[in-house]
C-alpha positions, 0 to 999 in steps of 0.5 A: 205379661209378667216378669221375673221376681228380678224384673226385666224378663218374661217368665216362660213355659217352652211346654205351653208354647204354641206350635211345639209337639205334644208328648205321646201318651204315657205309661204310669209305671216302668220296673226298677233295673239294677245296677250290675255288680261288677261297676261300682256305684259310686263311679257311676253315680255322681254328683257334680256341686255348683256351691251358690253363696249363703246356700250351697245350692247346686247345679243338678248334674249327676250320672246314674246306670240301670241295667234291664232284665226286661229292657223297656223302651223310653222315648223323648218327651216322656217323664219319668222320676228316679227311685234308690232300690235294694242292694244299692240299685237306681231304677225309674218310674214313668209318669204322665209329665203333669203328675208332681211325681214326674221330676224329670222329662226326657228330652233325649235317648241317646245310644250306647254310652253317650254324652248328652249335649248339655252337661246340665243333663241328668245322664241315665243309662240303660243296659240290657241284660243282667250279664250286660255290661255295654249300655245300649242307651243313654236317656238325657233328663231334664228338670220337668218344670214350670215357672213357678215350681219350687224344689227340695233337695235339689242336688239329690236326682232320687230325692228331688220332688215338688214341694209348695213354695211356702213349705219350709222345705222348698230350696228353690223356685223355678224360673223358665226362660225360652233359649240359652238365657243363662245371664237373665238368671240373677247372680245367686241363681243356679243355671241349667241350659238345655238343649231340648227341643224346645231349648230352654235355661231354668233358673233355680232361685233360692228361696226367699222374699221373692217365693 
């Protein structure tokens, strides 16, 4: 068994554990919805900084809206990654969650306008028409991530993607831990508790000796 680059505390991928659901199958591709006219982007879309010391880092916590001409259904434990699209808008793409590309999975879709259970979550609404202005659900997203990972541009929910650990871009380096394991994660970690299932907390490390 191994522990973390802090010692004292296995590392944990909930994805692999025995005895959990295996997600459906997914599609490889969903449409980009834009954001209704009338709502403004910026008090829609936010980012909500957690500043770690030395590095700026933040907790990734962000709303983002997207409004379907043709409303397509997106289900727990499907992965999926977010896009900037023309004229301001914010869509999604659906992945299979082994492809890099899929930087966020799904744990929960809520209804109407909702709040997620976790405030770490990603909140992704969706409407239903291009005349809509009621959501007719809310997608709660998680970081789609193992230990191991390492992530650039992690307080961008459109930019953020996988990168090597080595590559001079990496910002942080992803630790795992079954439950709300927030203080397993070392004082300069940025942590995000998920409610799941399966419950989990990742740890965001800064980069460094440890990578």
């Amino acid at each position: 068994m191994t522990t973390t680059p802090t010692g004292g505390v296995p590392e944990y991928d909930p994805f692999t554990a025995s005895g959990l659901p295996q997600a459906p199958a997914l599609p490889e591709s969903g449409p980009p919805f834009p954001k209704p006219p009338p709502i403004s982007a910026l008090a829609k879309v936010s980012i909500v900084l957690g500043v770690v010391v030395a590095l700026g880092l933040g907790s990734l916590v962000a709303w983002g809206i997207s409004q379907a001409g043709r409303f397509t259904a997106v289900e727990a434990g499907k992965c999926l990654y977010l896009t900037d699209e023309a004229g301001g808008s914010q869509g999604y793409t659906t992945a299979s969650c082994t492809s890099a590309r899929a930087t966020f999975r799904v744990d929960d879709v809520r209804p109407g306008s909702s709040e997620c259970r976790s405030a770490d979550y990603v909140q992704f609404e969706l409407y239903g028409g291009a005349s809509s202005r009621k959501a007719k659900s809310t997608l709660c997203l998680a970081l789609n991530v193992e230990t191991g990972d390492c992530l650039r541009d992690v307080v961008h929910e459109t930019r953020i993607a996988k990168v090597r650990c080595g590559d001079i871009s990496a910002e942080a380096r992803v630790v795992v831990m079954a439950g709300t394991a927030e203080k397993a994660c070392s004082p300069d970690d940025t942590a995000l508790h998920y409610t799941g299932p399966p419950e989990r907390t990742v740890c965001l490390r800064p980069t460094g000796e440890n990578i």
